[in-house]
C-alpha positions in Angstrom: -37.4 -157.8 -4.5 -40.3 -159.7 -6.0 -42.9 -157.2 -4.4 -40.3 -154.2 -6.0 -40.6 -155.8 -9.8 -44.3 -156.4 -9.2 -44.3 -152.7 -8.7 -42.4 -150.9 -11.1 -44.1 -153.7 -13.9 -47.5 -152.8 -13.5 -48.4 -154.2 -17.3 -46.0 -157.7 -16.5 -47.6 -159.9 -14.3 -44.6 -161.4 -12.3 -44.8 -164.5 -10.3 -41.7 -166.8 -8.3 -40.4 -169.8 -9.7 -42.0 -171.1 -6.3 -45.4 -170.6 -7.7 -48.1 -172.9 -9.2 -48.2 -171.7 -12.6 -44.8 -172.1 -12.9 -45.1 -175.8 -13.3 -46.4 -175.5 -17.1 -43.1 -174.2 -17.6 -40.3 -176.3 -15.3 -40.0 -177.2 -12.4 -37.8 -176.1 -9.4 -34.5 -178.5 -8.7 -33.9 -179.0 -5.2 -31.7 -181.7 -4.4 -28.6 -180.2 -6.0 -25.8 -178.2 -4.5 -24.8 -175.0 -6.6 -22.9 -173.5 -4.0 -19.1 -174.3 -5.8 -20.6 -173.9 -9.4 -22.2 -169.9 -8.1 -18.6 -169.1 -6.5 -17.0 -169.8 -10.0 -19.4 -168.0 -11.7 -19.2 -165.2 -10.1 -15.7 -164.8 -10.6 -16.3 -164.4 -14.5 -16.1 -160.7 -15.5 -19.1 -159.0 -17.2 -19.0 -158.3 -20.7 -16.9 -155.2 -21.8 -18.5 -152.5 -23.8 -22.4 -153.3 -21.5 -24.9 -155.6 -23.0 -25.1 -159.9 -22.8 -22.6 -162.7 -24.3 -23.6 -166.7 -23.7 -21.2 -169.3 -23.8 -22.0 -172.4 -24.7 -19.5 -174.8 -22.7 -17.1 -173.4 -20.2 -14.3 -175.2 -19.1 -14.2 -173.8 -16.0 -17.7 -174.9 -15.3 -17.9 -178.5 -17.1 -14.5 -179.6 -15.1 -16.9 -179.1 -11.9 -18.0 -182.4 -10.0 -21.6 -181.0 -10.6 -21.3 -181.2 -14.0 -21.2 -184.7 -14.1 -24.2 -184.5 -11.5 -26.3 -182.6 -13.5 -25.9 -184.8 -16.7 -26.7 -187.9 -14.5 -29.7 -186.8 -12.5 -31.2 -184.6 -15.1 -30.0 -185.6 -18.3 -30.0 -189.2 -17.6 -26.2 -189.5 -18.3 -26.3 -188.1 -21.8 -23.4 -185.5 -22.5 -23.8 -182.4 -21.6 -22.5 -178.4 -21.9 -22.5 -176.5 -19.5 -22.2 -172.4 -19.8 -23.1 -169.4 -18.8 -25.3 -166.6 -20.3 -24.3 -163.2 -18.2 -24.0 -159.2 -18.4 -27.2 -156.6 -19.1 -30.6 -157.1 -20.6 -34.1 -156.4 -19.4 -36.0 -156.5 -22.9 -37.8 -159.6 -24.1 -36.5 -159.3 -27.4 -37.0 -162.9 -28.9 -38.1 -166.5 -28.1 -35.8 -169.5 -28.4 -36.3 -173.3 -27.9 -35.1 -176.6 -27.9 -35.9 -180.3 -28.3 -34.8 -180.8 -24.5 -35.1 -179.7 -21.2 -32.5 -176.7 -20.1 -31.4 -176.3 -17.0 -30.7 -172.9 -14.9 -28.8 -171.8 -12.4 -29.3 -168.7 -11.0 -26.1 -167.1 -10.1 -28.0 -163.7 -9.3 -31.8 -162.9 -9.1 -33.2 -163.0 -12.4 -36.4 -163.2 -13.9 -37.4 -165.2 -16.8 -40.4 -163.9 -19.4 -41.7 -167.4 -21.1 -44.0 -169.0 -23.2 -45.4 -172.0 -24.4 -44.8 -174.2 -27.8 -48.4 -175.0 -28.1 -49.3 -171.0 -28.0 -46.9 -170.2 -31.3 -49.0 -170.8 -35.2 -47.2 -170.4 -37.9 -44.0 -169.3 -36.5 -45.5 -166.8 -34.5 -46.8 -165.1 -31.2 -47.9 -162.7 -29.3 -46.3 -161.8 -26.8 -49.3 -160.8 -24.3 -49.9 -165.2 -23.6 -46.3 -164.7 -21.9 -45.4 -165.1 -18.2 -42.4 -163.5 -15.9 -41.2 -165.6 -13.3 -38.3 -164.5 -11.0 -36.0 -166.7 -10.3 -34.3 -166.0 -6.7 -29.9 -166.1 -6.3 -28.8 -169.9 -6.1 -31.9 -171.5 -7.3 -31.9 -174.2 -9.7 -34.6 -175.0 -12.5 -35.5 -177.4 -15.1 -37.0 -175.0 -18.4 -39.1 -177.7 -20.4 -38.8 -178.4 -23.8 -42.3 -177.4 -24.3 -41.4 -173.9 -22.9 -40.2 -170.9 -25.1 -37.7 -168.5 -23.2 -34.4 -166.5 -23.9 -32.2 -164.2 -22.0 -32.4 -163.5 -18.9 -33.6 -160.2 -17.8 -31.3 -158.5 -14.8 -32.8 -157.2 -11.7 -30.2 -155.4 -10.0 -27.2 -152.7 -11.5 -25.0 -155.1 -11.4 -26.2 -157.4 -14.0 -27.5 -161.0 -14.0 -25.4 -164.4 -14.1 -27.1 -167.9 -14.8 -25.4 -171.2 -15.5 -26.9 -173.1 -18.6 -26.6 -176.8 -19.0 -28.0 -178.5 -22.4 -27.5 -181.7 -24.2 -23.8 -181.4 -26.4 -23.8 -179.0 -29.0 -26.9 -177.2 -28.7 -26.3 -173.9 -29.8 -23.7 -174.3 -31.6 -23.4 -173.3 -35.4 -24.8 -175.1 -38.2 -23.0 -177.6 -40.5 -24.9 -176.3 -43.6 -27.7 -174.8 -44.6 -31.4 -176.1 -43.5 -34.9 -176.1 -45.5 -36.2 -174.9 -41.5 -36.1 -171.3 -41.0 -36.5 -170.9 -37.6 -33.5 -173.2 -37.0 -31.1 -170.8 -35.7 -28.1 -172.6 -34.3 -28.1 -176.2 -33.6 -31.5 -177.9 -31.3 -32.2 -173.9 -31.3 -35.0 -172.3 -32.4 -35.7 -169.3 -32.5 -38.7 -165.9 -33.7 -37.0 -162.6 -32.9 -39.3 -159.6 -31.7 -40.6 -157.5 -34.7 -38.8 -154.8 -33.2 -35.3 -156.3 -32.5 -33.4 -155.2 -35.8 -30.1 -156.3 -34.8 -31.0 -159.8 -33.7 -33.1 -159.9 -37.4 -30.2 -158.6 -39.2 -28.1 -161.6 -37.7 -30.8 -163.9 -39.9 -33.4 -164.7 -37.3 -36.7 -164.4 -38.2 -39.2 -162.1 -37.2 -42.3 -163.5 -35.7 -43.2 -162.1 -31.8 -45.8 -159.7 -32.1 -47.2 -157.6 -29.6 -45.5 -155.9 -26.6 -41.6 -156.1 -26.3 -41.3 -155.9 -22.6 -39.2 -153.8 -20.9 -38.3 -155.1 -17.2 -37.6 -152.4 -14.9 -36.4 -152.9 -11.8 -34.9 -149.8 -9.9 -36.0 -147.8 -6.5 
């Protein structure tokens, strides 16, 4: 599948999640067993009408023993949400990040387009000092907070499916207004693509320049 993306992305350099240059960016989780938390995922229907939905916490996620395993061995006990971002999308559209770590679970192949903290000025980028990575079914990684991402892009018909775990009540809505533009839900952050008018008509702000990739993936 890797080989196939590479392929049909000739102006996206793709690499695995297994690769060197991923480290800038996480790091691969290995001692952790996804195999209950993938088979309740994947029982959760895709979103009607096409297109993505994310949900923050999801009961029938957090009452998972690994929930509570999670939180201890990656969180160091702090409270944690766990949910799930699923459905279609294979644009970059935006950047997002947060003042922790964020933890993924692949539930299908995916692949991740990402970015680094230290590469924005000003509240803005370009998106050409971005990376892919794919991100094979049942693989578990730790997204640093040093790392800008957002949704994940599908690879197959059928969609994409990964599990999300952050700290308690990122992403959530804010209280009240904040003197920080870019503060988009709470311990989010977020620049939305110059080109993406419906994410900038929801009140993000503009702000990544430059190429808004378009992952293909079919034969």
């Amino acid at each position: 599948m890797l080989e196939l993306l590479r392929t049909k992305n000739p102006d996206l350099k793709i690499y695995s999640v297994n690769d060197a240059e991923f480290s800038d960016y996480g790091r691969v989780v290995a001692d952790i067993d996804v195999s209950e938390l993938i088979s309740v995922a994947e029982g959760i229907e895709n979103p009607e009408g096409g297109g993505s939905m994310y949900v923050a916490s999801e009961e029938r996620l957090e009452r998972l023993p690994i929930a509570e395993e999670i939180a201890d061995k990656i969180f160091g006990t702090l409270p944690i949400e766990l949910g799930y971002c699923w459905g279609h999308s294979n644009y970059l559209n935006a950047v997002e990040w947060h003042t922790s770590s964020e933890v993924n679970v692949a539930v299908t192949p995916l692949v991740l387009i990402l970015g680094k903290r230290s590469d924005l000025s000003d509240g803005r980028l370009d998106s050409s000092v971005m990376k892919a990575f794919f991100v094979p079914k049942g693989t578990v990684i730790e997204v640093y907070a040093t790392t800008l991402h957002f949704c994940p892009c599908e690879v197959q018909s059928e969609g994409f499916g990964c599990v999300v775990a952050l700290p308690e009540g990122t992403n959530l809505p804010l209280d009240s207004e904040v003197e920080d533009k870019l503060l988009f839900r709470k311990n989010k952050w977020l620049i939305a693509h110059n080109e993406n008018a419906a994410l900038i008509a929801r009140g993000a702000m503009p702000g990544l320049g430059g190429k808004n990739y378009k992952l293909s993936y079919q034969e």
